[in-house]
C-alpha positions in Angstrom: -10.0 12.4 11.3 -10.0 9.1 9.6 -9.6 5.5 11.7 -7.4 3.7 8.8 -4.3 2.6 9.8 -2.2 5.7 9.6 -4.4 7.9 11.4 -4.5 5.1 14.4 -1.0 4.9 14.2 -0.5 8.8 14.5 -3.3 9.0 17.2 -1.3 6.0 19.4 1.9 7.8 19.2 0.5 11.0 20.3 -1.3 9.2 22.8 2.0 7.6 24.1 3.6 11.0 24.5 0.8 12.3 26.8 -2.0 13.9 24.9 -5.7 13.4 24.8 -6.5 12.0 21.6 -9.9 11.4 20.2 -10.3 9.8 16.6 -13.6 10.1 15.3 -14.4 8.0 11.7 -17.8 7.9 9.2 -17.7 4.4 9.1 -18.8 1.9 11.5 -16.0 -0.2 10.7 -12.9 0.2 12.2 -9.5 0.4 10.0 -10.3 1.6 6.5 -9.0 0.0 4.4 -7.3 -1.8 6.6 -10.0 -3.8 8.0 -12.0 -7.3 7.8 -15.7 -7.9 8.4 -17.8 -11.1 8.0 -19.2 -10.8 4.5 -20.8 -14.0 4.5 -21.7 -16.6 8.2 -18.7 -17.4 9.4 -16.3 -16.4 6.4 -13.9 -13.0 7.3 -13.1 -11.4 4.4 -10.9 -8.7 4.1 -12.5 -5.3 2.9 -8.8 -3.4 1.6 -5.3 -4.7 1.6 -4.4 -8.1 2.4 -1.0 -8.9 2.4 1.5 -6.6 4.2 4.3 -5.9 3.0 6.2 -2.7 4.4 4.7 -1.8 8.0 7.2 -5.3 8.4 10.2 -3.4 7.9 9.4 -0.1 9.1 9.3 -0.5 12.9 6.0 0.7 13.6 4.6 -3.0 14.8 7.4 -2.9 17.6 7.7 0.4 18.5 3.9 0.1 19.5 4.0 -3.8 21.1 1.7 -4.5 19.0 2.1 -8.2 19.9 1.1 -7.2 23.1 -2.8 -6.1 21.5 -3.3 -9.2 19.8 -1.4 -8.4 16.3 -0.3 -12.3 15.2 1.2 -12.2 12.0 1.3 -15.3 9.4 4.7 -15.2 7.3 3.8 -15.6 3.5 6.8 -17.9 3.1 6.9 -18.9 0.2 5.7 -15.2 -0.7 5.8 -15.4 -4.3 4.2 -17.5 -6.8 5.1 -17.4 -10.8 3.0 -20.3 -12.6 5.1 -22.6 -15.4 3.7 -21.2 -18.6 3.9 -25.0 -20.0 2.9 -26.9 -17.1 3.6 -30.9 -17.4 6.8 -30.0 -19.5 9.4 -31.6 -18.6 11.9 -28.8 -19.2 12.3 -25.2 -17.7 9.0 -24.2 -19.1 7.1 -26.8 -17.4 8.5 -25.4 -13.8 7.1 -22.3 -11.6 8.9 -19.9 -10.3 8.7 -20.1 -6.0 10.7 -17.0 -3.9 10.9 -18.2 -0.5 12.8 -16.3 2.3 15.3 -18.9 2.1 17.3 -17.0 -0.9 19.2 -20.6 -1.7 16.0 -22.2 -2.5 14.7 -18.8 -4.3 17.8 -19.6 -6.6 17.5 -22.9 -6.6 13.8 -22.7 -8.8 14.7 -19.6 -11.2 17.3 -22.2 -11.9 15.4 -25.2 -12.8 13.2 -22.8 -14.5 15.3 -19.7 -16.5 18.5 -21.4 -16.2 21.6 -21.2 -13.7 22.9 -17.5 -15.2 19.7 -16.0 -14.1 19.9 -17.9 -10.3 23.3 -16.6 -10.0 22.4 -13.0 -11.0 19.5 -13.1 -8.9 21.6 -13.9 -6.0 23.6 -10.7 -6.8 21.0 -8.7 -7.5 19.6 -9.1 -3.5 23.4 -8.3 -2.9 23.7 -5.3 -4.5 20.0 -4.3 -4.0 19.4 -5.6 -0.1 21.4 -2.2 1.4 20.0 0.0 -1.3 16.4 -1.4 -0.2 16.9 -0.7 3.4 17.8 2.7 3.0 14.7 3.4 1.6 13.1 1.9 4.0 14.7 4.5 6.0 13.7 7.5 3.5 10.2 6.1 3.7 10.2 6.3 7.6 11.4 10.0 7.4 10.0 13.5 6.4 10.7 13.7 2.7 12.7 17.0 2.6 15.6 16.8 0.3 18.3 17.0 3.1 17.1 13.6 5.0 16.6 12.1 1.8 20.2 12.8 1.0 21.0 11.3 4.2 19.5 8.1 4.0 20.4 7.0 0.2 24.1 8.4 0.2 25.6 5.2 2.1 24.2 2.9 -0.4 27.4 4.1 -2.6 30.1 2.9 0.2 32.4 0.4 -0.2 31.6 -3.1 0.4 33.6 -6.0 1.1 36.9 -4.6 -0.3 34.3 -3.0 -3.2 35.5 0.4 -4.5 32.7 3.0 -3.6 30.2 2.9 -6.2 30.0 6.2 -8.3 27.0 8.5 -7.6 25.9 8.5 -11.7 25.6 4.8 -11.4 23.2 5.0 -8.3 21.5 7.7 -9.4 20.4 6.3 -12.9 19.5 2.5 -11.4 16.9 4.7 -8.8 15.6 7.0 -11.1 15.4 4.4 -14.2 12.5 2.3 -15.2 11.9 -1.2 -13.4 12.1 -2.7 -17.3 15.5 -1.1 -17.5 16.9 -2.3 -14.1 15.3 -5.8 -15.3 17.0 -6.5 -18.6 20.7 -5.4 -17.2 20.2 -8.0 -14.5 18.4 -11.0 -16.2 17.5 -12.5 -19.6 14.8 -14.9 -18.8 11.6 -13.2 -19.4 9.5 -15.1 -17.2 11.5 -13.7 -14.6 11.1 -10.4 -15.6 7.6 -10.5 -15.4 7.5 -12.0 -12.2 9.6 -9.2 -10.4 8.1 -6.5 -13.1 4.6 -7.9 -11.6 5.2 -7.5 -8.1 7.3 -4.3 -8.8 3.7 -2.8 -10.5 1.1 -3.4 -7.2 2.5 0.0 -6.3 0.4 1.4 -9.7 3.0 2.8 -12.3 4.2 0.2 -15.1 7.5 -0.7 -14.9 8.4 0.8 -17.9 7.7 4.6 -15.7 11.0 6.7 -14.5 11.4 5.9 -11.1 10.1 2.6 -10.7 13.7 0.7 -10.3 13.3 0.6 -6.2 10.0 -0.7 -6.5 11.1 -4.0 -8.1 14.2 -3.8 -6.0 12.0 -4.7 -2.6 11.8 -7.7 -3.4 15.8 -7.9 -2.2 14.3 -7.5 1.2 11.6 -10.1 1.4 14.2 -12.7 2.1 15.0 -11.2 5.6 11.5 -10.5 6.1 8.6 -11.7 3.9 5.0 -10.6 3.7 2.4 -11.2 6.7 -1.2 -11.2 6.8 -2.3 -10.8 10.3 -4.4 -13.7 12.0 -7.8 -13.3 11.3 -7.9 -10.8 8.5 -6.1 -7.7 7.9 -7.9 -5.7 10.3 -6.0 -7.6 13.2 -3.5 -4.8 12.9 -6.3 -2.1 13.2 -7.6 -3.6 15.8 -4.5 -4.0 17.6 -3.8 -0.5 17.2 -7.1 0.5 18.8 -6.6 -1.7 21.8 -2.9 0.2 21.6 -4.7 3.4 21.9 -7.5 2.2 24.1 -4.5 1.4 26.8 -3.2 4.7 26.4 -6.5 7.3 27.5 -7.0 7.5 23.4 -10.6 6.8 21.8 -12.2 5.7 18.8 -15.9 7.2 17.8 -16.6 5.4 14.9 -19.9 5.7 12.6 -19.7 9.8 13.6 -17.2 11.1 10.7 -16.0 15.1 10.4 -18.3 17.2 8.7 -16.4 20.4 8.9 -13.1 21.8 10.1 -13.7 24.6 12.6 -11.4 27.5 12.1 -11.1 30.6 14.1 -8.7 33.6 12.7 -6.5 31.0 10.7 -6.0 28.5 13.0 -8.0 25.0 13.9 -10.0 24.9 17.1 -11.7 21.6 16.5 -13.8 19.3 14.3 -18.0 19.4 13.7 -19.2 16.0 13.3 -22.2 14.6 11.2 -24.3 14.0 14.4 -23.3 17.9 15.3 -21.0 17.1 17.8 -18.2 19.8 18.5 -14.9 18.8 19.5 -12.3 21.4 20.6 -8.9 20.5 20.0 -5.9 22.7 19.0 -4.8 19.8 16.9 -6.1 18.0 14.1 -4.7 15.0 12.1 -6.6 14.7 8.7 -5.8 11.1 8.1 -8.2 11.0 5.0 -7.9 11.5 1.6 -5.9 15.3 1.0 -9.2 15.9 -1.6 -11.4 15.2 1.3 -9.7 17.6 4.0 -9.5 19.9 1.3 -13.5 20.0 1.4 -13.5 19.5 5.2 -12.0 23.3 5.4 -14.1 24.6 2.9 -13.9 28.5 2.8 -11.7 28.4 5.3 -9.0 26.0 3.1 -5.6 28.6 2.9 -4.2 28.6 -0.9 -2.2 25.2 -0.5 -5.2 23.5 0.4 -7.7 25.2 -1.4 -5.6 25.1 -5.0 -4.1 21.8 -4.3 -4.8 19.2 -7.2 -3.2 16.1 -6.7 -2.9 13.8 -9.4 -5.7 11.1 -8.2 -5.9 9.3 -11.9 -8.9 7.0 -13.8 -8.8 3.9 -10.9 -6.5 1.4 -10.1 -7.8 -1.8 -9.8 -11.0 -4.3 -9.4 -10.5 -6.7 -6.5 -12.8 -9.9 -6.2 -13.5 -11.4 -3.0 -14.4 -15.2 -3.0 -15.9 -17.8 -0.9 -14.6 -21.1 -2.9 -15.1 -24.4 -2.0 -11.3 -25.6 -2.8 -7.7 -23.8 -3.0 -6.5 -22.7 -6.6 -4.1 -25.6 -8.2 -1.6 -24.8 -10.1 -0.4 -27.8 -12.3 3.2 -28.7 -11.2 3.0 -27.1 -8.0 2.1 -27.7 -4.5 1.0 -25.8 -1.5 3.7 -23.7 -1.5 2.2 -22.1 -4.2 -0.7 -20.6 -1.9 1.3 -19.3 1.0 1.7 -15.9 -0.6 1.4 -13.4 -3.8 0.6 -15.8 -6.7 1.6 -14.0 -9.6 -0.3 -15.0 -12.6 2.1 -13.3 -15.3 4.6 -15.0 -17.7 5.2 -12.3 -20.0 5.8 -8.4 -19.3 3.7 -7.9 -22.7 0.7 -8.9 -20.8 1.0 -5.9 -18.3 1.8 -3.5 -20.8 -1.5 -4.6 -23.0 -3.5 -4.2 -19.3 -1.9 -0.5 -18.8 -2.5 0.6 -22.6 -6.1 -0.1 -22.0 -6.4 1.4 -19.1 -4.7 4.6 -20.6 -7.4 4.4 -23.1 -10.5 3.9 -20.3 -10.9 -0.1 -21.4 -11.0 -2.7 -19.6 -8.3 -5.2 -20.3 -8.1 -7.5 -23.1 -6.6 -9.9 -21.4 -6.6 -9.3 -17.0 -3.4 -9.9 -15.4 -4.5 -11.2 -11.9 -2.5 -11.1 -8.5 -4.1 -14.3 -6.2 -3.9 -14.5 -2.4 -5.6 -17.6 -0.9 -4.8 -17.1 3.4 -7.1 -19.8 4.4 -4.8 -22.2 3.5 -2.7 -21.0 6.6 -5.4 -18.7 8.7 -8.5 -21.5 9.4 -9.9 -18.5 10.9 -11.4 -16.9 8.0 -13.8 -19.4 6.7 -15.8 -22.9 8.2 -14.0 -26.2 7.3 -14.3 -26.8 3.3 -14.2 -23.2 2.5 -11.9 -20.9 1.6 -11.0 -17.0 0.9 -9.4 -16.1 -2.4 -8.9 -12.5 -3.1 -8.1 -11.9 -7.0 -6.2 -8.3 -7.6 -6.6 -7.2 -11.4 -5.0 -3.8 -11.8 -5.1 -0.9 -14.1 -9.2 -1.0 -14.3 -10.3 2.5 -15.3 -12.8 4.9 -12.7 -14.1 6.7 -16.2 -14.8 4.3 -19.0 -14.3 5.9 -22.5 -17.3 4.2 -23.9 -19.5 6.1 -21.0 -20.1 2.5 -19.5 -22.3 2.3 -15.9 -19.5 0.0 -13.3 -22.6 -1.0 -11.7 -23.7 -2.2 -14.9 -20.9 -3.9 -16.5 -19.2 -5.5 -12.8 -20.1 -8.9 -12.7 -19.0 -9.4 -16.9 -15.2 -7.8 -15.9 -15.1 -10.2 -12.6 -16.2 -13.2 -14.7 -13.1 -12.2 -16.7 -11.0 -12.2 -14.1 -12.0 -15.1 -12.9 -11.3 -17.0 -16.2 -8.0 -15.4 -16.4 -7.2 -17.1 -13.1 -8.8 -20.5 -14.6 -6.2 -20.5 -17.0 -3.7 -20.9 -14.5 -5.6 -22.8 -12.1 -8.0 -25.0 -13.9 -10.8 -25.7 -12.4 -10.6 -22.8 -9.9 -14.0 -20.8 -11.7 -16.1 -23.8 -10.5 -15.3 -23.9 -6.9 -16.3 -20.2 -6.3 -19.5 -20.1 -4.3 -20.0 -16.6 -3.4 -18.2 -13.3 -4.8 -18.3 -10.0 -3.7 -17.1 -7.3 -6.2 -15.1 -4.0 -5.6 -15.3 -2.3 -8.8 -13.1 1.1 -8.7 -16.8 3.4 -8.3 -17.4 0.6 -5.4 -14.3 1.2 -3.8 -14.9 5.1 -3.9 -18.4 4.3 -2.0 -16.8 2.0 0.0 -14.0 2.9 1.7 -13.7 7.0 0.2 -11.0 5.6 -1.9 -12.0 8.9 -4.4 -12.0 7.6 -8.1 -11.1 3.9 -7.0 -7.4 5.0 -6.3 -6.2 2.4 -3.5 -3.0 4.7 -3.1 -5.4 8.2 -2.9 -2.6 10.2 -5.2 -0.5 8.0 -7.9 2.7 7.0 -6.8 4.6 8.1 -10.1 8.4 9.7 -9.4 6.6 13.3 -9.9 4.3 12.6 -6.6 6.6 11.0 -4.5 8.7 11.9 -1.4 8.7 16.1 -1.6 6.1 16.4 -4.2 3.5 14.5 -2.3 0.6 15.5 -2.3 2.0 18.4 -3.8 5.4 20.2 -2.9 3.1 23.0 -0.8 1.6 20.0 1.3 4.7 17.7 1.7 6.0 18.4 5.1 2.7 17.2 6.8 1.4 20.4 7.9 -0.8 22.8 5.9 0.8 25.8 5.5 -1.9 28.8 6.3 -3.6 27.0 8.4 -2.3 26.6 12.0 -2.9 23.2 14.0 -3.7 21.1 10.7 -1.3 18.1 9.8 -2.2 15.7 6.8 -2.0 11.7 6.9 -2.3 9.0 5.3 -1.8 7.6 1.9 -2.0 11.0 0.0 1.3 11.9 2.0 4.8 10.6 1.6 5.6 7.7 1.8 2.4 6.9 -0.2 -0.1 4.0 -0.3 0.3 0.2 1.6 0.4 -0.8 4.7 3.7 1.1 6.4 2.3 3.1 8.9 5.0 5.3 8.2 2.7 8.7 7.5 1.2 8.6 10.9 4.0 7.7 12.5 5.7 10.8 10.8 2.6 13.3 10.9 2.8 12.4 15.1 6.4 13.4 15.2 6.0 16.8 13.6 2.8 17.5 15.8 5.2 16.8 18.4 8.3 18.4 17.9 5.4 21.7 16.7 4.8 21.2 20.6 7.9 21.8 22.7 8.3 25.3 23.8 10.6 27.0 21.3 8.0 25.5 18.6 5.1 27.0 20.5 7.2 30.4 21.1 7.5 30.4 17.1 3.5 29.9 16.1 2.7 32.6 19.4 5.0 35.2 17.3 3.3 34.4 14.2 -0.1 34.8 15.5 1.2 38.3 17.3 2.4 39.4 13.7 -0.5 38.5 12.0 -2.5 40.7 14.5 -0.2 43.5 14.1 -1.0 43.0 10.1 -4.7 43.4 10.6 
């Protein structure tokens, strides 16, 4: 149930082992929020995610060929962008900030920017941080119970290089510290901070949250591996993975959703579909959002399902999509500046302004905007003259305090953000022709994003790894109710592109398959019988 990434990705691995897989999806556009469409003649504009980021490092891409089903990614190299906050100055304040894969020239500009103490610590930071990065790549790749976990992170302590094993207290307190913290022991240059403290933040939580540390820390592994945005708009990998599927017996019904679980004696038999088609199947993959299988089952939900409340949060963010008729310019930079994430932030006070309102239900005083402008390397998505900038502002609020109608009040908070990108970019408000607004309540109608939350259940330390969705619901099957396993971006790892949920939730519907497995279930059913 659900054709977004993670549910194509479980349904091709299940495929690949042999079984008849069907994946059936309400919208009649392929890939969730995963996927591109052509919003205006000729112009593909991405409806979700843009820029991928951990599906890269994960293995998913390769272990499915995707390559071979047309997946052509782009490398945002350069794949960060901090504009000079005095541009034209001739001293370190007049120079951006550029973090290319090459890690030399990375050190090279926080050098002629925040000084050669910060460049050197920089370079030790992807040292110390590259291993410790990897190994939660492999955590995030895994099932999230405690033991695996264990397994994965407790290398990172071993000795390096003639390095005495690093103690256990010191690890654990740089993972389960804030990003801020982590930030000011390494560096003193403040528009550095906010740089890493900005890209750190797409996952939701400030940096300033317990827990945070590793998600500044990815950045170490962007210079093995930087972002990609597939050829032709994000929903080349979707699209990939269908034809992936396609070659494997596996089929995609799209614009024909699930209406209702159907459940016979506590076990799945199949799905009903809006049109009132039955499908039988034994198994079921609920790749959608845990609040919408939970209303899938119904009366039939078991107690983890039916009392599970996830914490979902007031939005995350209002994303602009613009047809423009030139590329932001940033004074004192050059193209490089447009090959990845520009991060329009010099200060970390400006993000923690942006969350205080949002804890309040305001809109921002002052937006912090992410950039992405991919036609500058992808002619594909718009005629020649045009071009595609997509304009992240995070931390917009789902329930407004004042009572204020979204539908009301959307194009006055994306003229906002598009002046807070003028600031950076003069001259970048006039060149928009055309914008197309997901407001959080437009996201929710959109894409069943519910409250606007891009990453379905907030990715703070107390709804990670074995408390996501809750601690009943981690392991990716729903306890109670036999033949049900839960995808997607309300299960561990979380939200992004990783692919890592399906791939997992396909491995545990696998393993539930070989014979001692299926011994197991037939000797619960037979006791639950003799109970009756």
């Amino acid at each position: 149930m659900g054709a977004g990434h993670n549910g194509l990705v479980a349904a091709c691995h299940l495929a690949r082992a042999g079984l008849r897989v069907e994946v059936v999806e309400r919208d009649e556009v392929l890939g969730g929020a995963v996927s591109t469409v052509e919003r205006w003649p000729g112009v593909r504009v991405d409806r979700g995610s843009s820029a991928h980021v951990i599906i890269r490092h994960s293995g998913v891409v390769e272990e499915l060929e995707l390559e071979r089903f047309g997946l052509r990614y782009v490398d945002c190299d350069p794949w960060g962008f901090a504009p000079a906050p005095v541009p034209g100055d001739p001293g370190p304040d007049g120079r951006p900030l550029v973090f290319s894969v090459d890690l030399d020239a990375t050190c090279a500009s926080i050098a002629a920017a925040c000084g050669d103490d910060d460049a050197d610590a920089y370079r030790r930071f992807v040292g110390v941080w590259g291993p410790r990065s990897a190994a939660v790549v492999k955590a995030f790749g895994d099932r999230p119970a405690m033991s695996r976990l264990v397994r994965h992170l407790w290398p990172v302590g071993a000795p390096r290089s003639g390095q005495p094993r690093t103690p256990g207290g010191e690890i654990a307190t740089d993972f389960l510290g804030s990003g801020d913290a982590l930030l000011d022991r390494w560096f003193t240059s403040e528009r550095l901070k906010a740089a890493l403290a900005w890209f750190g933040a797409q996952s939701g939580p400030p940096m300033s949250e317990p827990g945070t540390a590793a998600m500044v820390a990815w950045v170490a592994l962007l210079h093995d591996v930087p972002p990609g945005h597939p050829v032709g708009g994000s929903g080349g990998l979707t699209e990939a993975l269908a034809a992936r599927l396609a070659a494997d017996g596996g089929r995609v019904t799209l614009g024909d959703g699930a209406a209702r679980l159907l459940v016979d004696d506590g076990r799945v038999t199949g799905v009903l579909t809006e049109s009132g088609r039955r499908i039988r199947a034994g198994t079921v993959v609920a790749a959608c959002h845990v609040l919408t299988t939970k209303a899938l089952a119904g009366d039939d939900a078991p107690p983890a399902l039916a009392d599970a409340e996830p914490p979902v949060g007031n939005g995350f963010g209002l994303v602009l999509r613009a047809q423009t008729d030139a590329l932001p310019r940033y004074p004192g930079a050059g193209d490089e500046a447009l090959q990845g994430l520009q991060l329009l932030c010099t200060d970390r006070a400006q993000l923690a302004r942006a969350h205080g309102d949002w804890l309040a239900g305001e809109l921002p005083r002052e937006p912090v905007p992410l950039a992405m402008s991919f036609s500058a390397s992808d002619p594909t998505l718009a005629p020649p003259g045009q071009h595609v900038v997509t304009i992240w502002g995070q931390w917009y609020p789902y329930t407004l305090a004042d009572g204020s109608d979204w539908d009301a009040i959307a194009d006055t908070a994306a003229q906002q953000l598009i002046a807070a990108v003028d600031r950076y970019a003069p001259g970048f408000a006039d060149s928009v022709q055309r914008l197309y607004v997901q407001t959080p309540l437009a996201l929710e109608r959109e894409l069943g994003l519910l409250r606007g939350n891009v990453m379905h259940v907030e990715m703070g330390l107390a709804s990670m790894f074995g408390f996501r969705p809750t601690p009943a619901l981690s392991g990716h099957r729903v306890p109670g109710l036999a033949g049900l396993y839960l995808a997607g971006a309300s299960t561990h790892p979380g939200g992004g592109v990783s692919g890592n949920s399906g791939r997992t939730a396909a491995r545990v519907v696998l393993a539930d398959r070989r014979p001692a497995a299926r011994l197991r279930a037939l000797a619960a059913d037979r006791l639950r019988s003799v109970r009756r």
